[in-house]
matplotlib code that plots the C-alpha trace (Angstrom):
import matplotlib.pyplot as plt

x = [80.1, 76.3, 76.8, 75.2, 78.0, 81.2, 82.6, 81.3, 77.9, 79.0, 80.5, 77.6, 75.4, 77.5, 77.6, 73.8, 73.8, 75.4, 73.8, 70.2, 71.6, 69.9, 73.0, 74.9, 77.2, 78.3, 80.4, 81.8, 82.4, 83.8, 86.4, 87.7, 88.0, 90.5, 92.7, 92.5, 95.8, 96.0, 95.3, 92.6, 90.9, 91.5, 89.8, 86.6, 86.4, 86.0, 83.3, 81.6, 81.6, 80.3, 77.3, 77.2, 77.1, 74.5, 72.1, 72.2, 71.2, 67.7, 67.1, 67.6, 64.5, 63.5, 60.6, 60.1, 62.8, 65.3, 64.3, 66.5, 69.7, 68.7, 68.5, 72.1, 73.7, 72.1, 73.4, 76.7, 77.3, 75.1, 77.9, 80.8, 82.6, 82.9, 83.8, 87.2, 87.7, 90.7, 91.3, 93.8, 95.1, 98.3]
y = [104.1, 102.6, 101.1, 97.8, 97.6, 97.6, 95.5, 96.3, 95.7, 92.1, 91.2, 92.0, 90.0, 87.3, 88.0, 88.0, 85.0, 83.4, 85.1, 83.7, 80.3, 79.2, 77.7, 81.0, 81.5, 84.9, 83.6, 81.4, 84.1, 86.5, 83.6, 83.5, 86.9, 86.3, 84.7, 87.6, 89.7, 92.5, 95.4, 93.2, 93.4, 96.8, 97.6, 95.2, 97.4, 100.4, 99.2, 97.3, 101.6, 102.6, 100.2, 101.5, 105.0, 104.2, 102.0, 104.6, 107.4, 109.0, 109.0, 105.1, 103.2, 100.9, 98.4, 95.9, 93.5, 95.8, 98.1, 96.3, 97.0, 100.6, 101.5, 100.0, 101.4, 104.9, 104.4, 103.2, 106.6, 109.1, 107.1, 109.2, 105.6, 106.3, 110.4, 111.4, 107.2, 106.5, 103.7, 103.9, 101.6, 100.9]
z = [90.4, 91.2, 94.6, 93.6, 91.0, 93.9, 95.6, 98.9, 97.7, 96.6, 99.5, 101.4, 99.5, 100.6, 103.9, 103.5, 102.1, 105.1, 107.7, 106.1, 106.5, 110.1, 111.3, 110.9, 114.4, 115.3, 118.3, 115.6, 113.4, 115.9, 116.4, 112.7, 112.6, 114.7, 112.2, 109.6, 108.9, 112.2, 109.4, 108.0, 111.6, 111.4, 108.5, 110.0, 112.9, 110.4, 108.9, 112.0, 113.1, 109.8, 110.5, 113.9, 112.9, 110.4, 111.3, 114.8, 112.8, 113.6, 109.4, 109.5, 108.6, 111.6, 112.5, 115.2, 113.2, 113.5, 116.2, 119.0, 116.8, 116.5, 119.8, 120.7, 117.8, 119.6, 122.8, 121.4, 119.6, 122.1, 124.9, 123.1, 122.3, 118.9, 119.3, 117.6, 117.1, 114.7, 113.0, 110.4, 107.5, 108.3]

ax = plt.figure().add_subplot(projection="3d")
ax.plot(x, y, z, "-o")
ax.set_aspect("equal")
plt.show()
């Protein structure tokens, strides 16, 4: 399946969507999360470390916009954190 055909890639325009909106709160955000369904967390945290993974990776395409993000999603996976991490789908 073409990625920009999923529903991954749809969602994520949304979640673009929002975060272009200058009021967007990630405090706020975090908070709500907090009223998803526990496996429903679970499967957040899976893909907040498949961002992490990615956007850490030496092949990802940085500039001065993005550069900040870069280097923390670096540290996070050169610090181990994220070695043998499990996170299943209950």
């Amino acid at each position: 399946m073409e990625l920009q055909n999923s529903r991954e890639y749809k969602a994520a325009q949304e979640l673009e969507r929002a975060l272009n909106d200058m009021s967007w709160n990630p405090k706020r955000f975090a908070e709500s999360v907090s009223h998803y369904h526990r496996t429903l967390q679970q499967e957040l945290m899976k893909t907040i470390v498949a961002i992490i993974k990615m956007v850490g990776d030496d092949n990802y395409g940085i500039d001065l916009r993005n550069q900040a993000s870069h280097k923390l999603c670096k540290r996070i996976i050169d610090s181990g954190a994220l070695d043998d991490t499990y996170l299943p789908f209950i």
